[in-house]
N, C-alpha and C positions, 0 to 999 in steps of 0.2 A: 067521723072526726075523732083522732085521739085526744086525749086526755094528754097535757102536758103533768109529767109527773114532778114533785114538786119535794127537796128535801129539806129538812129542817138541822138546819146546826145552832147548837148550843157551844157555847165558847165564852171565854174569858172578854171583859171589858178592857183588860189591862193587856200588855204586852207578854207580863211573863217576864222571868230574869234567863231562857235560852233563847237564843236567835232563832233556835229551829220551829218556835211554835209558833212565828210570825211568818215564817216561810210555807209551814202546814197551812196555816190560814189560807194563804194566797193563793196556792197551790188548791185547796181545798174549793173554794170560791172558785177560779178559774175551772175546774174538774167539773164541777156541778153544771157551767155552761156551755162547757165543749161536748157533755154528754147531750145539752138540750134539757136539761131540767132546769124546773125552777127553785134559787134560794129564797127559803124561809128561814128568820133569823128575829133577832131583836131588837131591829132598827136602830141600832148606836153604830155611831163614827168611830168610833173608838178601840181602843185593844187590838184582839184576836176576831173580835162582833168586826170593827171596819175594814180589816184587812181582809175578811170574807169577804164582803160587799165589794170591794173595790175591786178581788178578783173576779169575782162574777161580771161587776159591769165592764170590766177592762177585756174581758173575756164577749162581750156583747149578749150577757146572761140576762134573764129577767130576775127581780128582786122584791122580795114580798116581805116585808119588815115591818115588827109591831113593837108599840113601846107605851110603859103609860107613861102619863103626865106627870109622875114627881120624877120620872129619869129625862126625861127628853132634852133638858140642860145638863147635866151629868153624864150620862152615855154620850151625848152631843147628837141628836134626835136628827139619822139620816135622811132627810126631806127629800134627795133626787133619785128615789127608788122608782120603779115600776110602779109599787101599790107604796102606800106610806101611812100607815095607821096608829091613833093615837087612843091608846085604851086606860079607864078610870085607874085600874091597879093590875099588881103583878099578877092573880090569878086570872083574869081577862088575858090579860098577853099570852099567859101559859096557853091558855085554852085554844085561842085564835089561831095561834104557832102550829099546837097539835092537830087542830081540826084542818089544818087547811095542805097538812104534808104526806106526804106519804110513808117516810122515813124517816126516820132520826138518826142525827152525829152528834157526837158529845169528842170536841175537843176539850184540850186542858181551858181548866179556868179554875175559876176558886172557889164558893159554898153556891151560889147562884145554879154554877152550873153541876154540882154535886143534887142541888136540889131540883133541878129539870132535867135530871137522869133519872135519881130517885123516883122521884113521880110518874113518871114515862115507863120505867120499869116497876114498879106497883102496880100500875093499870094493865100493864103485859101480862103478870103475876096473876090477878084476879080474873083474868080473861075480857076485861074491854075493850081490847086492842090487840090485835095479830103486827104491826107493823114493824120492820126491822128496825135494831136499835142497837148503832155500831159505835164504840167506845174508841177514839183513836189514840192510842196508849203512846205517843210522839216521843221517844227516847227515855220509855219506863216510866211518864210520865201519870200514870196510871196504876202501876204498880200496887200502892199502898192501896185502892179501893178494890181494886181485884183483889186483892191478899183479904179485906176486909167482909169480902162476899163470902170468901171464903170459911173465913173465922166465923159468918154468921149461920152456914152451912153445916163446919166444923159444931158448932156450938148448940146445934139445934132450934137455931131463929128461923132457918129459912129449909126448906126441902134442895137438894142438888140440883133439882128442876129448873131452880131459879136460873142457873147457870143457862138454862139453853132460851132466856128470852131477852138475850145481847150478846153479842160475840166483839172480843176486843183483838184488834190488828196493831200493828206497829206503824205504818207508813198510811200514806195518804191512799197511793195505788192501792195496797188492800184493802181499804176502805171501800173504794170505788167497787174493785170487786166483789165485795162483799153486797154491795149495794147491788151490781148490775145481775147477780144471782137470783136476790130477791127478789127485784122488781118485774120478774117478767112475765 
């Protein structure tokens, strides 16, 4: 029996001031279930989080969403998922998110999702985790932390190495492809 492989997006609660990062989402979301994987996400309604989810289930995707209890009215706590789970605090959700994906996507969002990038790629860094970790940089939107990686590169914070434990695309498609390389 395979293994249904299962991705993880990180993304914005909020919509974003481009139309195009609502359309990434959807696209995104729908991607994930036309390939046959499953989304893992952070069980919010909400932003660029429900416009995933809706592409996936609109798509006939299965959805695997974790949230704790002080978001779950705030994000607006996606209850008609696949799996629907409700964890004490943000580092439980971190956890459950990572453990249960195979890969990670980091669309735009804002410190949230800056900080479940971060994290995902420290643990890449220190060697806990081999799993791809694809940054969808949606019309430059990404830019300034690439530049940032950079500058920490630049500067002596970090080895060039770092560079090769996420690879940043421009569009959804190479996303996809970036993933369908990985995972096989």
């Amino acid at each position: 029996m395979n293994k249904t492989l299962s991705v993880c997006v990180f993304c914005g609660s909020r919509t974003g001031s481009n139309p195009a990062f609502m359309t990434a989402a959807t696209q995104m979301g729908e991607t994930i279930a036309r390939n046959g994987w499953r989304l893992v996400y952070g069980a919010g309604d909400v932003g660029l989080m429900g416009a995933v989810a809706r592409g996936a289930q609109d798509a006939g995707g299965e959805t695997f969403g974790v949230i704790p209890q002080h978001l779950v009215n705030w994000e607006v706590g996606k209850t008609d998922l696949t799996t629907y789970i409700v964890t004490e605090n943000m580092h439980e959700r971190k956890k459950l998110m990572f453990m249960n994906s195979d890969a990670i996507v980091v669309l735009p969002g804002g410190a949230g999702s800056m900080d479940e990038f971060f994290e995902v790629l420290t643990w890449a860094q220190i060697g806990l985790h081999t799993k791809p970790i694809v940054l969808v940089n949606i019309e430059g939107y990404w830019n300034p932390l690439n530049g940032l990686v950079d500058h920490m590169i630049d500067n002596g914070f970090a080895d060039a190495s770092l560079r090769d434990f996420f690879v940043s695309v421009g569009t959804i498609d190479q996303a996809v492809d970036a993933l369908q390389s990985s995972l096989v």
